[in-house]
C-alpha positions, 0 to 999 in steps of 0.5 A: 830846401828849393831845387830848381829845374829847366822852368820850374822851382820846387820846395817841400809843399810847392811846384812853380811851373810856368801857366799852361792853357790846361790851368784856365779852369783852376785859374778860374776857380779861384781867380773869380772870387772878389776876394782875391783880386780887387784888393790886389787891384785887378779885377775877377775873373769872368769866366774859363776864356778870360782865365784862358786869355790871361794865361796866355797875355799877362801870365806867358810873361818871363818869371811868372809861375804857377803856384801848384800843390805837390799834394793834388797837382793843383794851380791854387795862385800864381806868382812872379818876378817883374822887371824895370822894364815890363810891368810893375809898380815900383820904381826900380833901378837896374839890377832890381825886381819886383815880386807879386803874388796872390793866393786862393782863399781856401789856401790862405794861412798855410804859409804857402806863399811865403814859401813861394816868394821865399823861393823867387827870392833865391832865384832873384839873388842866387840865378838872376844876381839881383841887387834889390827885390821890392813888394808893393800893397794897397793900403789895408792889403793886411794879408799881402804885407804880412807875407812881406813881413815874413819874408824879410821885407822892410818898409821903404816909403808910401806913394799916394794917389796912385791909380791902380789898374781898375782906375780908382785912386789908391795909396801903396806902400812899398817894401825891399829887401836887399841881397845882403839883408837876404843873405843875413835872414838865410838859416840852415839846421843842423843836428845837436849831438852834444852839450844839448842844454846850452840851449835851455833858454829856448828848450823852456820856450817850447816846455816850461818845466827843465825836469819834463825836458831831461825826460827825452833829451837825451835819448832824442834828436835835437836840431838848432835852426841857426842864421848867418850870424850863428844865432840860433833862431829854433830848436827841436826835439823828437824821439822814436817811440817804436813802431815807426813813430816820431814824436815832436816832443819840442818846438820853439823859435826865439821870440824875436823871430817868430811869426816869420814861417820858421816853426813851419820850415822846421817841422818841414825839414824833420818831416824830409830828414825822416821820411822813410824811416818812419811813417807817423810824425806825432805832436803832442800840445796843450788845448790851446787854440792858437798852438793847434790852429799852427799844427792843423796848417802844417798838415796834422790832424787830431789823433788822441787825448791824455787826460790830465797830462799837465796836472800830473806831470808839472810842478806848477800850473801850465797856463797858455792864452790865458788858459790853465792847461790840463789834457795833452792833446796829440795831433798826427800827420804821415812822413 
């Protein structure tokens, strides 16, 4: 969960600090690149003085945060909450925000500035009582409103003929998200320590065969991601298999609200809840591209094959993106 202290805020990968005159070589590093800003409508950075020169003019504005990893103490992108009467795109009434952001590219992916914006909109609602937070993308910015769509935004409508601050003409659609929705979207995970199977439907998400599950379901940790509206939205289910491993035995999230970074804050709060306690967090899946690309962006990375775990063990063929899984492929990553 974010914590918030004097002119910062954290979550579990992330530190939003304001920019310091030591970041304008990181800034540059990533800011240069043509891929980041001109598609953002601003232009790359030039050189170590113009990263300087923005940190301190445009990035010294109130609310602006650099995106740093815990990890390396890294700036890796920046973000910020701008108001109706400092610089911002849309048309906002009092007591709104608009929130901007931006990534560099060898982060793109992780999720990270969802968990970013995610983080300035508690901010906007809970600490600046905001009334209504807007986003707003050039058209064909595919990755910016994806990270919209993630973060509860809903489309509001489209301006075209805009000029953006390079000067050519472009067309922006706008997206909002209002504090009750916001507080409707809030989840909180809780421990499931009886009547574990009422959650069957969403338990056969994550491993299609009931015998399979009644494996480790009772001797493992269960927990139900739940919103406002006691929805539950994820489950999970590890076991301590001995020698300070935690295994990840079950993962699913409810059709309706996948894509929208739960499977990651999931794992993320296992991660914390066990930290300490264990010091190898193991998951086991099949050879499916998409599943393992989702692990490696949390921060697994291979460890070992069983072969022919699901020809062994399944009373029916375990077909995944279009292919017929046969070996458990177990990736793994620190506590």
């Amino acid at each position: 969960m974010e914590q918030e202290t004097a002119n910062q805020l954290t979550t579990s990968r992330l530190l939003l600090r304001p920019w310091r005159e030591s970041d304008a070589e990181a800034l540059y590093r990533y800011a240069k690149d043509p891929a980041i800003g001109p598609v953002a409508g601003w232009r790359p950075h030039t050189s170590v003085a113009d990263s300087l020169e923005i940190i301190r003019t445009v990035f010294a504005a109130p609310e602006t945060y650099a995106v740093v990893l815990k990890a390396t103490d890294e700036p890796v992108g920046s973000v910020g909450i701008m108001f109706g009467d400092g610089l911002h795109s849309a048309e906002m009434q009092a007591g709104e925000a608009e929130i901007g952001y931006w990534i560099g590219k060898p982060y793109w992916g992780q999720g990270l500035i969802p968990e970013a914006v995610r983080c300035l909109l508690r901010r906007c609602f809970e600490d600046l009582e905001m009334t209504a937070v807007w986003c707003g993308y050039y058209d064909g910015n595919v990755k910016s409103r994806r990270v919209m769509e993630k973060c509860g935004f809903r489309f509001h409508h489209t301006e075209e003929g805009k000029t953006s601050p390079l000067g050519d003409v472009r067309t922006e659609h706008f997206m909002r998200l209002t504090k009750e929705e916001w507080e409707t979207n809030q989840v909180r995970i809780l421990p499931v320590i009886t009547d574990k199977k009422r959650y069957l439907p969403l338990l056969l998400l994550g491993d299609e065969q009931e015998s399979m599950i009644d494996r480790y379901l009772e001797q493992g940790e269960m927990f139900v991601m739940q919103n406002q509206a006691a929805t539950p939205v994820a489950i999970a289910v590890v076991t301590d298999e001995g020698d300070g491993v935690l295994e990840l035995k079950n993962l699913a999230v409810h059709p309706l609200f996948q894509r929208k970074g739960y499977g990651r804050e999931m794992i993320s709060y296992i991660r914390g809840h066990y930290k300490g306690r264990f010091h190898t967090f193991l998951a086991g899946t099949g050879d499916s591209g998409q599943t393992i690309s989702f692990y490696k962006h949390c921060g697994f990375i291979y460890s070992h094959t069983v072969s022919d775990f699901f020809t062994k063990n399944y009373d029916h063929p375990i077909v995944e993106d279009g292919k017929t899984l046969k070996d458990m492929i177990y990736l793994k990553r620190e506590l």
